[in-house]
DRENGU-408385 format. One line per field, with one value per residue (C-alpha): residue number from 1; chain; x, y, z. Coordinates in steps of 0.02 Angstrom, whole numbers. Layout:
residues N
num <- NUM|...
cadena <- A|...
u <- X|...
v <- Y|...
w <- Z|...
***
This chain:
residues 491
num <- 1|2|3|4|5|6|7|8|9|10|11|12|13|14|15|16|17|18|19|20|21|22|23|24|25|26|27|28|29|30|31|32|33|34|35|36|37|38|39|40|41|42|43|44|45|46|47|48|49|50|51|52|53|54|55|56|57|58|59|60|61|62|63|64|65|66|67|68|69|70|71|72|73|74|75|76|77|78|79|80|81|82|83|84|85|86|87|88|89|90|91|92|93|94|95|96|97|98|99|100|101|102|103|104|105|106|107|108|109|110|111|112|113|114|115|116|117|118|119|120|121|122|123|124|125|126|127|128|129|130|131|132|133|134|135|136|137|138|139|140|141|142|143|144|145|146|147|148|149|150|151|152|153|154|155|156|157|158|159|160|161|162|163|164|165|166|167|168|169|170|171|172|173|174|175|176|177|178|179|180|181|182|183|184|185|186|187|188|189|190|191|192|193|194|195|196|197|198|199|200|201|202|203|204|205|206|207|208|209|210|211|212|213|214|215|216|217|218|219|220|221|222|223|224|225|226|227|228|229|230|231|232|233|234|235|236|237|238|239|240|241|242|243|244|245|246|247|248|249|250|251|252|253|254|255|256|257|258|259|260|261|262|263|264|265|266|267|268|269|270|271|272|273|274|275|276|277|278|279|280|281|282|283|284|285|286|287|288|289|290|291|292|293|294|295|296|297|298|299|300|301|302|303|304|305|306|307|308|309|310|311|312|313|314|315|316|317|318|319|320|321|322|323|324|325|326|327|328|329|330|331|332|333|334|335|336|337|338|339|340|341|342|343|344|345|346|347|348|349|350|351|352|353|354|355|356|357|358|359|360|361|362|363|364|365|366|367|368|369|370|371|372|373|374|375|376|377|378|379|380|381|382|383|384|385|386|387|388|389|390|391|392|393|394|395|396|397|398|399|400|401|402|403|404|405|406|407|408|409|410|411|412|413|414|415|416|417|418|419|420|421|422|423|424|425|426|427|428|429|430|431|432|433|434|435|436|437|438|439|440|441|442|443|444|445|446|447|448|449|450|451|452|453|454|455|456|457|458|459|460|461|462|463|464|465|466|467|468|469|470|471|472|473|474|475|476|477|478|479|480|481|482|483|484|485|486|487|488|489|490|491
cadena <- A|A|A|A|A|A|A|A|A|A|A|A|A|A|A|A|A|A|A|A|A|A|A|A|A|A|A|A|A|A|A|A|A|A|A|A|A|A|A|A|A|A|A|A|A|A|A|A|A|A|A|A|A|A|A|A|A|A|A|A|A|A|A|A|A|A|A|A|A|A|A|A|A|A|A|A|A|A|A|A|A|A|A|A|A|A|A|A|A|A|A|A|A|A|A|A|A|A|A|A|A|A|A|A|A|A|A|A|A|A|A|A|A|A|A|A|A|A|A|A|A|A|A|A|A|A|A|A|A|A|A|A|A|A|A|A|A|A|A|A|A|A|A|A|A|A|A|A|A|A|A|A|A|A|A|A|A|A|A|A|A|A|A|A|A|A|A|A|A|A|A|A|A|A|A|A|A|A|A|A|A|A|A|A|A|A|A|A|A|A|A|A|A|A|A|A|A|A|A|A|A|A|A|A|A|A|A|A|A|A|A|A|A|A|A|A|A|A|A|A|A|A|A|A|A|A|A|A|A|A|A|A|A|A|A|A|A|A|A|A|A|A|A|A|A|A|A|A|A|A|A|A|A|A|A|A|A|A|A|A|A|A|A|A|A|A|A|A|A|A|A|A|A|A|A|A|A|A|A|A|A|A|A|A|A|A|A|A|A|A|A|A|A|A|A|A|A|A|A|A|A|A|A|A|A|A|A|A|A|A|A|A|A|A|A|A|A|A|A|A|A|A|A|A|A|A|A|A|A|A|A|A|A|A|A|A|A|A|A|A|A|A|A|A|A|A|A|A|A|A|A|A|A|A|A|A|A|A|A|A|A|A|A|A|A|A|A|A|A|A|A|A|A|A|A|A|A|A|A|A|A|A|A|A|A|A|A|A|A|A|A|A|A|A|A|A|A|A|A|A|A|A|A|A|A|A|A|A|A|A|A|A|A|A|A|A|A|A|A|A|A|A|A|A|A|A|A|A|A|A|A|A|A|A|A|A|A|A|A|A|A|A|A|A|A|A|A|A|A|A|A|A|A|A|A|A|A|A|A|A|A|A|A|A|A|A|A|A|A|A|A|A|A|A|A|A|A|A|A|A|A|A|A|A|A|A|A|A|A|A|A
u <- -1195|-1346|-1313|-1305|-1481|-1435|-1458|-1640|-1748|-1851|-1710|-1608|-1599|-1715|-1653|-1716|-1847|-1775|-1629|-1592|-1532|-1364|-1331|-1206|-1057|-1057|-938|-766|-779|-636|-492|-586|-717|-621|-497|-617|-583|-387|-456|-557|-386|-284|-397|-397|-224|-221|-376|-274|-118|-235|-323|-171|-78|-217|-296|-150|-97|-256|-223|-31|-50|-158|-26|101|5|-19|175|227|325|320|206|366|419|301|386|514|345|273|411|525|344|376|572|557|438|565|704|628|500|656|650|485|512|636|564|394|511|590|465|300|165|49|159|252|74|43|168|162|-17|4|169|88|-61|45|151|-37|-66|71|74|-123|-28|151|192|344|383|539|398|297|432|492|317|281|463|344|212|335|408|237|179|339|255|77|85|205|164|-41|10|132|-13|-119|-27|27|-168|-285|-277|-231|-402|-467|-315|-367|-535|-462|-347|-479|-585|-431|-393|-571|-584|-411|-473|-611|-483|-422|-625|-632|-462|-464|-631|-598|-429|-542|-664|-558|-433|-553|-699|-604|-415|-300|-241|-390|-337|-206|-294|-441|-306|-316|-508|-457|-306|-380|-503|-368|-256|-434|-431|-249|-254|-421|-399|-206|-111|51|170|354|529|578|768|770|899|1030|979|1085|1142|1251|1162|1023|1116|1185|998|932|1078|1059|857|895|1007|880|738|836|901|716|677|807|763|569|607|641|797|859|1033|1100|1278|1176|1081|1202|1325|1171|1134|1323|1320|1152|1239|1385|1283|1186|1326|1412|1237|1211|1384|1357|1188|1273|1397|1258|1134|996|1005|887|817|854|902|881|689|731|770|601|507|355|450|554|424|320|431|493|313|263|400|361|179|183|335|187|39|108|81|-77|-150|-58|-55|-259|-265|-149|-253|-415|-366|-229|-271|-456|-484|-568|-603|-487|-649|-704|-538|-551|-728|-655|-532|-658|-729|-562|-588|-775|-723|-556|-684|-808|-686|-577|-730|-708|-537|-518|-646|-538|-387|-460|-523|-356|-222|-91|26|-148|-235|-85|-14|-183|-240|-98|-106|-295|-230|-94|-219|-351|-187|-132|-350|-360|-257|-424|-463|-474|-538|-699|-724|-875|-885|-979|-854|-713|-790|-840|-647|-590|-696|-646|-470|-504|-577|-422|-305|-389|-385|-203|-168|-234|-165|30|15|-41|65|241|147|106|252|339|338|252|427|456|332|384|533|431|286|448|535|336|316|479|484|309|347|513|429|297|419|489|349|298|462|463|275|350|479|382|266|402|503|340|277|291|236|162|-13|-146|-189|-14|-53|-165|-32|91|-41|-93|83|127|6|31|224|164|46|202|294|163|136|307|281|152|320|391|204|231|392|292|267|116|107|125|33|-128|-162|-154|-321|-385|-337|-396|-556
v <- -744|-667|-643|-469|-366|-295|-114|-84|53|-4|-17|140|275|398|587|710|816|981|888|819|653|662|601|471|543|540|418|513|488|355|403|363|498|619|605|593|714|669|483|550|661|517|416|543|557|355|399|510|366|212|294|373|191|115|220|250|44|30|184|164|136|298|412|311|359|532|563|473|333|148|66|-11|165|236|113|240|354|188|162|337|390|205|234|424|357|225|340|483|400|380|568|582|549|687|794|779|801|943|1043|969|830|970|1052|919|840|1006|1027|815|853|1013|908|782|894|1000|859|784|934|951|748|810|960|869|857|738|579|689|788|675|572|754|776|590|631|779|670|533|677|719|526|488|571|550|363|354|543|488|314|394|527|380|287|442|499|333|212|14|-32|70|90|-85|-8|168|89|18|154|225|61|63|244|191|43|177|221|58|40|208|175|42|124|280|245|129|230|418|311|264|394|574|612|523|696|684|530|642|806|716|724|908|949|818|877|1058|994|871|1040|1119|960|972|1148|1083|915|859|872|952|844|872|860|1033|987|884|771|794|727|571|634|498|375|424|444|271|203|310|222|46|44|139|5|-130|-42|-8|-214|-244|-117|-190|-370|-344|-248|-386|-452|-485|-428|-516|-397|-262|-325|-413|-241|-160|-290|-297|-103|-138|-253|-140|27|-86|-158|0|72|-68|-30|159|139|43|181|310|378|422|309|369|173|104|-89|-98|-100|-278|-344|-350|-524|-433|-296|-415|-532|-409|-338|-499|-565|-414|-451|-621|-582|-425|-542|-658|-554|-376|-425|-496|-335|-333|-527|-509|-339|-435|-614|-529|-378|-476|-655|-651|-490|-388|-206|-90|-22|-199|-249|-105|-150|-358|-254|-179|-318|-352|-196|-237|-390|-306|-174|-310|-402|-252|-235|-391|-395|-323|-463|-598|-539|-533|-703|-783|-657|-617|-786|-894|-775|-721|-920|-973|-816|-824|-986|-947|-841|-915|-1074|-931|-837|-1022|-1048|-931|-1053|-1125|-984|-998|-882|-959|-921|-841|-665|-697|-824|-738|-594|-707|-764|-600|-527|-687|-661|-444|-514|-614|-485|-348|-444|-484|-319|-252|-383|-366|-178|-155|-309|-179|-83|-227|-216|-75|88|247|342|198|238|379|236|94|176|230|61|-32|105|72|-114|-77|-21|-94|-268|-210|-147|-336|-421|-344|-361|-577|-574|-484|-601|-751|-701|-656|-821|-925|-829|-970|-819|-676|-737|-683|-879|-867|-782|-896|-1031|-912|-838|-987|-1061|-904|-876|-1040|-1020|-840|-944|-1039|-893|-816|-994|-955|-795|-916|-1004|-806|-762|-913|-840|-759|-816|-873|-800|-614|-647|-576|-391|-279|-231|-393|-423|-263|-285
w <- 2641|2547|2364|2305|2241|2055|2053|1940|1962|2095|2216|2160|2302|2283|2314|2431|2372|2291|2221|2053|2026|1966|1783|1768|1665|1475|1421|1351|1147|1075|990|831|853|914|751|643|524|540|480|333|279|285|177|63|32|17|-113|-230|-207|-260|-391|-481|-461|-534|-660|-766|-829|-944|-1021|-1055|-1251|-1280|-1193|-1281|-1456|-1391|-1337|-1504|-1418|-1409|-1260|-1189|-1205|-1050|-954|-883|-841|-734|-655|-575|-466|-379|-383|-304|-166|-132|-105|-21|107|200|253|307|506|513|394|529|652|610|527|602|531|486|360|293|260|168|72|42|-34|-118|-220|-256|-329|-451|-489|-566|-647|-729|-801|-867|-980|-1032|-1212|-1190|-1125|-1025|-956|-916|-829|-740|-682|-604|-511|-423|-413|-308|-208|-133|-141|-36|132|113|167|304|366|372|466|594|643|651|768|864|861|884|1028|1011|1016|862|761|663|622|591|467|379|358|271|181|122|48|-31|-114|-187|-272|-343|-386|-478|-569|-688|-728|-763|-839|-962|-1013|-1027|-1127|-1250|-1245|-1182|-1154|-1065|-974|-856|-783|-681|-690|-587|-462|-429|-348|-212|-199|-147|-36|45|82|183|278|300|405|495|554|554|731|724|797|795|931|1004|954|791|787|656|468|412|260|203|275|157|-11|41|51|-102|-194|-132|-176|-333|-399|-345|-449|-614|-587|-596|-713|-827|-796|-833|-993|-1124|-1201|-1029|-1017|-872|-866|-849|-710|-615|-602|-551|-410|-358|-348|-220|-120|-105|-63|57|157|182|241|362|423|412|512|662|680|690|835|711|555|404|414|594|578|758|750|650|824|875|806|745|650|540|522|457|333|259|248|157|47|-15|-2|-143|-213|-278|-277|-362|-549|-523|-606|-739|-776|-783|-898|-1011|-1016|-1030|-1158|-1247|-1230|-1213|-1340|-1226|-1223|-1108|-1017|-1018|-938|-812|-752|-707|-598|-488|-413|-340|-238|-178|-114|-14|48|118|202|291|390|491|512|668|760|644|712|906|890|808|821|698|690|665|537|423|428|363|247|146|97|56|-42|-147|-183|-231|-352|-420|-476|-594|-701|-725|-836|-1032|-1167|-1149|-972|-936|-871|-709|-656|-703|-596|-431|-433|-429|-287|-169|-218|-168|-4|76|-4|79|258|199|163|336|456|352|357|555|619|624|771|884|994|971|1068|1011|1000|859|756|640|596|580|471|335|355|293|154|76|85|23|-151|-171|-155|-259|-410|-390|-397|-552|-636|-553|-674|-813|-831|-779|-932|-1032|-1026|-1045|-1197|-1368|-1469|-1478|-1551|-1453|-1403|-1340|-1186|-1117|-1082|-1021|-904|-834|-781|-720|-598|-529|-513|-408|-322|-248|-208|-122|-10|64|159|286|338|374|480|567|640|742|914|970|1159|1055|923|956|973|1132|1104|1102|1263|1335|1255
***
């Protein structure tokens, strides 16, 4: 049987004279072009999150001077924007599905905006507290409303690099933050930091009305009500447990009637929830491998990981004498080296798949968490700096792989639940795993001599580093015929 000619140009057809060749047809654009502007709106939003979460520690003892409190005093300011986003991401998928992504998106943006504005002009430590509330009610939708409209918007095969892009313009944030929080502590005011909030804000709103689908359900179901306040209460005990726990003079009463009061509001919810045909948090989802799996290993992952940042700013400012700005600048190569990395990701996870990459990553990453016990006051700054961009790198592909692995096997219709279920676990595991460092430090302190720190610093990474080790036992849960992404396979 002859072997087949390949088609080249001196054996195409040619046509008849008076007749064009027909064109073959122009390729239809991916989901990722044809979003485009929905990807670059997203990222913003994740923009104004990272760089108000991050620009804000370094310049807790100015506001503190400025509001006439103690710095252990702003801790109440730190802490009710992450306890209103854990209460009230809950609400986003009906909220979207009742009113629409577009306007809840809106109204999520234009929040979160005033609630800036009005942190840049408080006088008080009440209003400053009221005004981070705001700032959490808008926060609490910008995350899970951008990733649902993601997922809704973006095919399989481009919703790893889609998510990047976003990831990447958010870690901008986290580059600009420690900077700018730095330098307008110590040079300017310490009202900026939020009231740089507002011009992105604005043009995020523009974006808003040009780029964002609306998606919503003709007939909403009805809102779970007590199913919320039972969930609001249960992750509100949880936080102030923390909250009291990482606060000094640990008063263990205190903290374990809070955590009884969490078990109890969470029992009855998981009861409540069961007996329910729209849950606020659906438990059911937990049922799937990939789900759970990726909610517990986020878990013990930000368990360990979380107080990083504030373990370093500590070290280097308290320990080592540096400079706040000085302090600031060490933190951004932690967000070069995430950016770098979420940009091969997506071929990492093609080529290994989720079980292999998370399994091995995170133990990359607790060995790289447990190293920087290797660092002393005389340290130099170069090192200290290479350490902290390899440690950015596998958080960012950590970061990614956690963060997209809730999606693999779940169904579209799911993904309004799932994208709330990953934001709350999100910043409830993040509240504990600064409160686990706080107390770490805490209990390891001898004194409160600057050479002091050192020490504590150094055996309390390495204790993190352990409890960050265990959440590769939770990835590899996962099984290994699922493991790797649909797109990979239809690639």
């Amino acid at each position: 049987m002859p072997e087949p000619i390949p088609a080249t140009e001196a054996n195409l057809p040619v046509p008849p004279p008076g007749e064009e060749a027909s064109l073959p047809a122009t390729p239809p654009a991916s989901s990722q072009e044809r979003y485009r502007g929905l990807i670059w709106l997203v990222a913003a939003a994740f923009f104004m999150q990272a760089l108000d979460s991050t620009i804000v520690n370094t310049a807790v003892p100015a506001m503190a001077e400025a509001l006439n409190v103690t710095p252990l005093g702003m801790r109440t300011a730190l802490t009710s924007y992450v306890l209103t986003l854990a209460i009230f991401i809950p609400a986003s998928p009906w909220l979207c599905d009742r009113f629409g992504t577009r306007l809840i998106f809106a109204a999520a943006i234009g929040t979160f905006t005033v609630g800036s504005l009005l942190c840049g002009i408080a006088q008080t430590l009440p209003q400053l507290v009221a005004a981070r509330v705001l700032q959490g009610l808008g926060g609490a939708a910008l995350m899970p409303v951008g990733r649902y409209v993601l997922v809704r918007s973006i095919d399989k095969r481009d919703f790893v690099k889609s998510m990047s892009t976003v990831a990447t313009v958010g870690l901008l944030g986290s580059v600009l933050g420690p900077l700018l929080g730095g330098a307008l502590a110590q040079y300017t005011s310490w009202r900026l930091i939020f009231l740089i909030n507002v011009p992105v804000g604005i043009v995020g709103m523009w974006m808003n009305r040009r780029d964002m689908p609306d998606y919503r359900l003709d007939e909403p179901h009805k809102f779970d009500i007590v199913g919320f306040l039972l969930f609001a209460a249960a992750s509100a005990m949880l936080l102030t447990a923390s909250e009291v726990a990482s606060g000094g003079g640990v008063q263990w009463p205190r903290i374990g009637a809070y955590g009884v009061l969490a078990i109890i509001f969470g029992c009855i919810y998981v009861w409540h929830s069961r007996r329910t045909d729209h849950p606020v948090a659906d438990l059911s989802l937990l049922r799937v491998r990939s789900v759970w799996v990726s909610l517990a290993g986020n878990l013990f992952t930000r368990l360990g990981v979380s107080g990083m940042f504030l373990l370093l700013v500590l070290f280097l400012q308290v320990g080592c004498g540096w400079s706040p700005l000085m302090a600031g600048l060490m933190m951004v190569p932690q967000a070069l080296g995430s950016i770098t990395a979420k940009w091969g990701i997506n071929r990492l996870l093609n080529l290994f798949g989720y079980r292999r990459l998370l399994f091995t990553n995170t133990l990359v990453v607790a060995a790289l968490l447990a190293s920087f016990a290797l660092l002393g006051k005389g340290s130099p700054m170069w090192l200290i700096a290479l350490m902290v961009f390899i440690y950015g790198g596998f958080m960012g592909m950590q970061y990614t792989a956690m963060n997209t692995l809730i999606y693999n096997d779940l169904d579209v219709k799911y993904a309004s639940q799932a994208s709330s279920m990953a934001s709350t676990a999100q910043y409830l595991s993040m509240s504990f795993g600064i409160a686990l460092a706080s107390l770490l430090m805490e209990a390891l302190l001898q004194g409160h001599a600057h050479d002091d720190y050192v020490p504590a610093f150094r055996w309390t990474v390495l204790l993190l580093g352990v409890v960050t080790a265990t959440a590769s036992w939770v990835f590899s849960r996962l099984q290994p015929d699922s493991s790797k992404r649909p797109s990979a396979a239809a690639e």
